[in-house]
Structure formats: structure tokens, C-alpha cells
C-alpha positions in Angstrom: 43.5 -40.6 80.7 41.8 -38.5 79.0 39.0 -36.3 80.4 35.6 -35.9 78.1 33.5 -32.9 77.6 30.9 -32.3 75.4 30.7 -31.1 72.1 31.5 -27.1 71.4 30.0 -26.0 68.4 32.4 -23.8 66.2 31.3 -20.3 67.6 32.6 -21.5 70.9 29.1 -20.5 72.8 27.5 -23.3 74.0 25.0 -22.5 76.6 25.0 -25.8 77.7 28.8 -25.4 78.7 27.8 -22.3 80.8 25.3 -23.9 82.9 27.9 -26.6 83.5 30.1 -24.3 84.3 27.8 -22.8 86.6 27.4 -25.6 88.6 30.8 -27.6 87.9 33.5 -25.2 89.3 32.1 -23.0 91.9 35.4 -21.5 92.7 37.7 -22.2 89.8 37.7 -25.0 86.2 38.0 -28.8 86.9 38.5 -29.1 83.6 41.8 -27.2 83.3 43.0 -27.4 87.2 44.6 -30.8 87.7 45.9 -30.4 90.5 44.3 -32.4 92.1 45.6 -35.6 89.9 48.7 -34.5 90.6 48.4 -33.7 94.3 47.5 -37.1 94.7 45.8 -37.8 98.3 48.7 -39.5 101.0 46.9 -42.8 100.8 47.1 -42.6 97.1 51.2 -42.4 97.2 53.7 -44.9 99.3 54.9 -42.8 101.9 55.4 -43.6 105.9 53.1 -41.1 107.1 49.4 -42.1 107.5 47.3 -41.6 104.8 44.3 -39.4 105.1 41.1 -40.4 104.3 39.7 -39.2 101.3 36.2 -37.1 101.0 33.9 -40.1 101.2 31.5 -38.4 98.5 33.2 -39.1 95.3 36.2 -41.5 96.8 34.5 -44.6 96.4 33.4 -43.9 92.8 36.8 -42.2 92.1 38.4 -44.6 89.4 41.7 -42.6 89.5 42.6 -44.6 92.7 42.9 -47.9 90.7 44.5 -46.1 87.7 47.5 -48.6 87.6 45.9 -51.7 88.8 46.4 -53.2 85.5 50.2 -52.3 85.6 51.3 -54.3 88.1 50.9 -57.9 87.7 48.5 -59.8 90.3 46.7 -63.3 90.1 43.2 -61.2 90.0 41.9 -60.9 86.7 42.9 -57.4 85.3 40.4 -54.6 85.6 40.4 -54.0 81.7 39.1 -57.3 80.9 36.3 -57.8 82.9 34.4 -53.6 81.4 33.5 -51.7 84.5 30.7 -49.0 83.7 32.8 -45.5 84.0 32.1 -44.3 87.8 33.0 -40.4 86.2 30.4 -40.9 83.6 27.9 -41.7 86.0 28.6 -39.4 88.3 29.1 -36.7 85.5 25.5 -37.6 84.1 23.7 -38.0 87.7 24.9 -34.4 88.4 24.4 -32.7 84.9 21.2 -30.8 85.0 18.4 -31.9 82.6 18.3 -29.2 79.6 14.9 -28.9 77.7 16.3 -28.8 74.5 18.0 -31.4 72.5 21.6 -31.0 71.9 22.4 -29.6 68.2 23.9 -32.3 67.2 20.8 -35.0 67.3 18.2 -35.0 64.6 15.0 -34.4 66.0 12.6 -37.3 64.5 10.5 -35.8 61.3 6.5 -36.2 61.8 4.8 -38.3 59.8 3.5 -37.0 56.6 -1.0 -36.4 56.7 -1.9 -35.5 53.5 -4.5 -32.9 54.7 -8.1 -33.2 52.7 -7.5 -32.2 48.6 -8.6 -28.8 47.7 -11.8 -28.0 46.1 -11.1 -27.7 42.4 -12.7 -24.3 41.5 -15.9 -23.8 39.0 -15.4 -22.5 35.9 -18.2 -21.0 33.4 -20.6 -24.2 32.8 -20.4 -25.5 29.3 -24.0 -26.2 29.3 -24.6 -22.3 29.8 -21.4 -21.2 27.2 -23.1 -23.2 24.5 -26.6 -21.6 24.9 -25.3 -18.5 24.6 -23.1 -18.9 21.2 -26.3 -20.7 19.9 -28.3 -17.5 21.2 -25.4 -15.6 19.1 -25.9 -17.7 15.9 -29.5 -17.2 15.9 -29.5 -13.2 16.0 -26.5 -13.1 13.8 -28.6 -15.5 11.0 -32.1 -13.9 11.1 -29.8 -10.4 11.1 -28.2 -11.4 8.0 -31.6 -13.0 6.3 -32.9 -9.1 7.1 -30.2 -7.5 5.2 -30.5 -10.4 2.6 -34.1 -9.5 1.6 -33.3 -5.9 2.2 -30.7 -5.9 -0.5 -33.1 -8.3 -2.9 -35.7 -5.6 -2.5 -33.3 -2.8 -3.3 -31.6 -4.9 -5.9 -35.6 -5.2 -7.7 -36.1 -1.3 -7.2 -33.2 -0.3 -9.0 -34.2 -3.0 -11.7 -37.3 -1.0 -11.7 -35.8 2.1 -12.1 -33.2 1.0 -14.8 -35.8 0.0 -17.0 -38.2 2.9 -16.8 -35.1 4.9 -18.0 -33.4 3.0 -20.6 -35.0 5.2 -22.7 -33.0 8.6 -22.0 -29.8 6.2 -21.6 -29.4 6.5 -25.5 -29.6 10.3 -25.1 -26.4 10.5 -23.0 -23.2 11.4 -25.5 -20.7 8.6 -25.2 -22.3 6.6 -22.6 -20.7 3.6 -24.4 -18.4 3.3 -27.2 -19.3 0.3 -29.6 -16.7 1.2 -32.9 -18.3 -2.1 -34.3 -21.9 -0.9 -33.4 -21.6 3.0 -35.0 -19.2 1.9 -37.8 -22.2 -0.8 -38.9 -24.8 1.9 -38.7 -23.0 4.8 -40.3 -21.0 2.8 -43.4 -24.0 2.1 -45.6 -24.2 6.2 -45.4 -20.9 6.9 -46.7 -19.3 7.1 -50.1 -16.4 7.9 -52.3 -16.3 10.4 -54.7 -14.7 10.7 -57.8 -14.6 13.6 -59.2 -12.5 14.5 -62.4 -8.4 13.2 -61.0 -9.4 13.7 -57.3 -11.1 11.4 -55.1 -12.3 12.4 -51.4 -15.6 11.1 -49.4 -19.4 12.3 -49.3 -22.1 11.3 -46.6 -26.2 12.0 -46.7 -27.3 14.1 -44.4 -31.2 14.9 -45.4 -33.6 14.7 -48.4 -35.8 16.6 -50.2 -39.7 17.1 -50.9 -39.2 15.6 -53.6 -37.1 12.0 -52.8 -33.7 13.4 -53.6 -30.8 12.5 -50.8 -28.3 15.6 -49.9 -24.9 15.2 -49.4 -21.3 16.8 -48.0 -17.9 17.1 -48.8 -15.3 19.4 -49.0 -15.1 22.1 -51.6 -11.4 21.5 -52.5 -12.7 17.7 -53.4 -14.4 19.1 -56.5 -12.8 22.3 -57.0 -11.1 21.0 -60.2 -14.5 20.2 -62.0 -16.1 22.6 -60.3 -14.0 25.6 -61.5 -13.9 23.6 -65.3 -18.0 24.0 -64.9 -18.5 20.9 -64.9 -20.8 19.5 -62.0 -21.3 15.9 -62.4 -19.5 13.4 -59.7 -19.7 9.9 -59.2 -20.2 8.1 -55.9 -19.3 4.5 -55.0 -19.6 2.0 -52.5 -17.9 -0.7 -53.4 -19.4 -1.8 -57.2 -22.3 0.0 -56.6 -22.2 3.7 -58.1 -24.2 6.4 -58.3 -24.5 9.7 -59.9 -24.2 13.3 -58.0 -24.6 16.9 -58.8 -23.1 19.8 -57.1 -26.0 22.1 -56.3 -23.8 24.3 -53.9 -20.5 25.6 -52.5 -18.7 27.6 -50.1 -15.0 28.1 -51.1 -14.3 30.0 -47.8 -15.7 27.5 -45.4 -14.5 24.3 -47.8 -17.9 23.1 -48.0 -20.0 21.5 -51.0 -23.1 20.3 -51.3 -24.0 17.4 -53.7 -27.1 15.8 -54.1 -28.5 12.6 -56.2 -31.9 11.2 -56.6 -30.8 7.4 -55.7 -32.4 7.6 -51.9 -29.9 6.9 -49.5 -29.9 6.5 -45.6 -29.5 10.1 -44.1 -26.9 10.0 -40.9 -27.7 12.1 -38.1 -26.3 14.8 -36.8 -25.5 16.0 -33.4 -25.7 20.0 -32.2 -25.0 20.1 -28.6 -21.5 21.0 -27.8 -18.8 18.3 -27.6 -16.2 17.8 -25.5 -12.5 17.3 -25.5 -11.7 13.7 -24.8 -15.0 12.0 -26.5 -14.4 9.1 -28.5 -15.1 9.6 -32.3 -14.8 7.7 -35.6 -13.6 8.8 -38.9 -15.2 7.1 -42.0 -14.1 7.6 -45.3 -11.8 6.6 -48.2 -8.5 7.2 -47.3 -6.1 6.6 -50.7 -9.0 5.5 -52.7 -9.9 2.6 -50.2 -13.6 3.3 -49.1 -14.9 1.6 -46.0 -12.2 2.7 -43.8 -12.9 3.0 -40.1 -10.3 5.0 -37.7 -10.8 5.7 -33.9 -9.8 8.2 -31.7 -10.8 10.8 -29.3 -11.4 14.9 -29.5 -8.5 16.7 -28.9 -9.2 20.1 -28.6 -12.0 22.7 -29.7 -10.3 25.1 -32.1 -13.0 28.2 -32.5 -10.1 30.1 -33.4 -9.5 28.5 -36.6 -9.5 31.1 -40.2 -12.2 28.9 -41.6 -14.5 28.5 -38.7 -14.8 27.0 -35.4 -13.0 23.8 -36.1 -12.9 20.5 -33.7 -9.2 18.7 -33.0 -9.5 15.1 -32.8 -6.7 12.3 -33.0 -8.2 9.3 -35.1 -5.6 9.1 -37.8 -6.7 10.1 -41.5 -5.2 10.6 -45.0 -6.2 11.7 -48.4 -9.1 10.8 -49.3 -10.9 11.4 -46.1 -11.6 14.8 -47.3 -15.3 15.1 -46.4 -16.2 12.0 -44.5 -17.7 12.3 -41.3 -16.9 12.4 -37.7 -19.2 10.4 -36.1 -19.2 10.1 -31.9 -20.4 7.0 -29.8 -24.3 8.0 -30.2 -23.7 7.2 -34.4 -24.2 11.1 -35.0 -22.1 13.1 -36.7 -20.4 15.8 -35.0 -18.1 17.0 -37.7 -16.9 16.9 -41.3 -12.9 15.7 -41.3 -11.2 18.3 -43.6 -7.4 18.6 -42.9 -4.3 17.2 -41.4 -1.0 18.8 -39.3 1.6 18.0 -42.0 5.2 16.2 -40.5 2.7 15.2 -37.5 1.1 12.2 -36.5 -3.2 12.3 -34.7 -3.3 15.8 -35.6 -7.0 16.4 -38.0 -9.3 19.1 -38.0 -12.9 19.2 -38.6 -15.7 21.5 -39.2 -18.6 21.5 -36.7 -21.5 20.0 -38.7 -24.1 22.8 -37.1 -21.9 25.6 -39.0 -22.0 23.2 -42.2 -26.1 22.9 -41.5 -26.4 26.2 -41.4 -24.5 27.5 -44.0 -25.6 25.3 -46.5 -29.1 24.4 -45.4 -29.6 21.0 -45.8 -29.4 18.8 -43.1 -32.6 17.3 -42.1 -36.0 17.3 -44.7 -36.3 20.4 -47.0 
């Protein structure tokens, strides 16, 4: 048979072997030393000599004695089938000390599950108090936005204030707003062709006399033909309308003539501050013949250098025929009388400033 011993774990130290050990084999291991199952006591074998008696501590509950009972046949019931509680088991558990702990192999029973008590959810900010306070917001941001609402509705009525006190000077300011429609309908009713002899050119009024009579420019090479013929009778028109001119004066040298008719006619006005490159003009005249012709453009360049005086370069396309109308800026004054073209060029016309034309001839204005 087989001897049993308990289980070893697989590091081979089991402390509860040692402390069997301890107490098990005082002198050498019962578990590997059987000699003493195979030196069998002389009661145990057949033999003539008188068996000794074994150690009476562990021979009645030593089961080796009866180990082949059940070989041999006998009219007893065999051992094996009537169970006998195993004397070495008893024995072995009767002398095994009692260890504290429970052997590794056994499953210590789990403790029951308490849930303990459920922890306190934690406060956050109170609604109640959030919503006061964006409500508290909306207030201050409304009355501040009413404040700067009637702060701008009383700005907005000062400068209302303050525009219309000034509207007055606002006319005053060169080119504060170009209207071509505007200046072209207040300075064509002004403005005329003139025929004079085979050429045709253009004429405006610029004053009167003391005595009713309307004066009026153009360019001296306009009537230089009848002119030099000594003839001094022109013919201005307007459509079917047509009225007779004289010419009372000339400047050869500066191109400038001066007609004048006693048909009263709308003087244009005239500007003498200095003008500037890149202010919007008109030319009005008859270009080819066809009065009534508007062109728009801006001043180019001042031109003082110019062999015939200081001269003003502006873009607004003209052609024959313009000879002598006028240049007329975004206030509907004239600030120049258009008198030539770049030839085998395109926006290039010159003009004489109309305070050089006032002066030298003397009749802009009443006199």
C-alpha cells in the first residue's frame, strides 16, 4: 500500500511538512525508511521461534498486521467488504499538530457583501442663484446699451445741427460733388456757336455792361479770318435761335477775343482761386459744328510754362470746334477757356486760366 502525505506545493517548501517533520521522525524519515515493513516483527512472519510482542502503542491500531487477511480464503467475511475506518489515518490526524492557518489549497469562504451607506452626492452652484445673477447681467447690459442708445441719438441731432448751420459754405468747397447733369444744365444755356466767315468755334458770356450789353470769349484764331479781312460781325447760335456779335477786342498773342452782343444773355461765373490737378471738369462747346456737347474729365497738369501763358492740362476729350468754350469745374464756374489739343494723342487739351483772360481783356463781371 501506498503511504499518503500531504500536498507539496510546487516550490517544495511547505512549512507544514517541516513541522511534521519535526515531530514525525525524531531520529531519521518514516516516510522514506521502510524498514520497518520489511523487517517485519517475528510474530508477524511463520517462523519456530517465539514471536516478540510488539510495542503495544501503535500495534493494536497497526493495520499492516492484517495486510493479507483478504488473501487467504476463510469463512469470515473479508476485511474489504465490510470498510474499516483507516487506524493510520487516525492515528496520523490525532498526532498532527493543529496549524492556525488553512492549508493553501482550501478556499477560504468570501464575506458577504454590505453595501455600506451611498455617498453624499456633492452640491453644485444652485440654479436658483445662477439665474439671478445672468438676469442681474441682462439688466446692466440693457440699461448700458439704452445709455449709449440716447447718447448716440443725441450726438446723431448735434451733428444734424451742425450740418445745417453750414450748408451754406458747403457750396464754397471746389469739387465737393461732381453732378455732370447738374453743371452741364446750368452752364449750356450760356454757351454758343460761332460762325464766323468758313470757321466755326464756341463763345460763352462772362459779364455785361452799363449799358445791358452781354460780353463774350473765344479764341482769336476763331475769327482771325474775318478779323484780319476787317470785317467784325459773327453770328451766334444755339440751336435755331441766333444772335448777332461784334468783335470789340483781341489779343493775337494770348489767342483771346472778345465779342460782345446786346441780346442779354446769362453770364457764367468764373472761378480765381488756384486749381488743382486731378479736379473734375467739363468741356462745353461745339465740337464739328454740333453745339451742346458735353465732355468730362479731370485736370491733368498745371502748365505755367506754356509760350502763351500759364495754361491748365486737363483730359476731357475735345475737337474742332471747341475752340473757345469753357472749362467749367464741379461748382458750375469756369476755370479755363479750352484752346488746343496734343495732335496723334488722345486726353491731351490745354486751356487758358480764365483770371489771365479777365485780366487781359477786362470784362468779366459788370463794367
Amino acid at each position: 500500500m501506498t503511504s499518503f502525505e500531504p500536498f507539496t506545493p510546487a516550490s517544495g517548501d511547505d512549512p507544514r511538512r517541516r513541522r511534521e517533520e519535526s515531530w514525525a521522525r525524531p531520529n531519521d524519515d518514516w516516510r522514506t525508511d521502510l524498514s520497518w515493513e520489511q523487517q517485519q516483527p517475528s510474530w508477524a512472519q511463520p517462523s519456530q521461534q517465539q514471536p516478540q510482542q510488539p510495542q503495544q502503542h501503535w500495534a493494536p491500531q497497526d493495520p499492516w498486521s492484517q495486510q493479507d487477511s483478504w488473501t487467504q480464503p476463510s469463512q469470515q467475511q473479508p476485511q474489504y467488504a465490510q470498510p474499516q475506518p483507516d487506524p493510520w489515518a487516525q492515528y496520523q490526524q490525532a498526532q498532527q499538530p493543529q496549524h492556525p492557518q488553512q492549508p493553501q489549497w482550501s478556499t477560504a469562504p468570501e464575506p458577504a457583501y454590505a453595501p455600506g451607506p451611498a455617498p453624499r452626492a456633492r452640491r453644485g452652484f444652485p440654479v436658483k442663484t445662477l439665474g439671478m445673477v445672468l438676469v442681474g447681467a441682462l439688466i446692466v447690459v440693457s440699461a448700458w446699451q439704452a445709455f449709449r442708445v440716447e447718447t448716440l441719438i443725441k450726438s446723431s441731432s448735434d451733428l444734424t445741427e451742425a450740418v445745417a448751420s453750414g450748408s451754406a459754405g458747403l457750396d464754397q468747397q471746389p469739387a465737393a460733388a461732381f453732378d455732370p447733369e447738374g453743371v452741364s444744365e446750368a452752364v449750356l444755356p450760356s454757351v454758343f456757336r460761332v460762325r464766323a466767315g468758313d470757321f466755326t468755334g464756341t463763345a460763352f458770356a462772362v459779364g455785361t455792361t452799363n449799358g445791358g450789353a452781354t460780353s463774350l470769349f473765344t479764341n482769336y484764331h476763331v475769327v482771325e479770318e474775318v478779323f484780319e479781312d476787317g470785317d467784325r460781325d459773327v453770328q451766334l447760335e444755339r440751336g435755331d435761335r441766333q444772335i448777332a456779335a461784334t468783335i470789340v477786342k483781341v489779343a493775337p498773342d494770348r489767342d483771346l477775343a472778345l465779342l460782345r452782343t446786346s441780346t442779354e444773355i446769362e453770364p457764367l461765373d468764373v472761378e480765381f482761386t488756384a486749381v488743382k490737378a486731378g479736379q473734375p471738369v467739363l468741356a462745353v462747346g461745339a465740337p464739328l459744328g454740333l453745339d451742346d456737347s458735353v465732355t468730362s474729365g479731370v485736370i491733368s497738369a498745371l502748365r505755367d510754362d506754356d509760350s502763351a501763358g500759364p495754361a491748365i492740362q486737363f483730359d476731357a476729350p475735345i475737337n474742332p470746334g471747341n475752340s473757345g468754350g469753357p472749362v467749367v469745374n464741379a461748382n458750375k464756374k469756369v476755370v479755363g477757356i479750352a484752346t488746343a489739343k496734343a495732335r496723334d494723342a488722345e486726353g491731351i487739351g490745354l486751356a487758358i486760366r480764365i483770371e489771365l483772360a479777365c485780366t487781359e481783356m477786362g470784362a468779366c463781371g459788370e463794367g
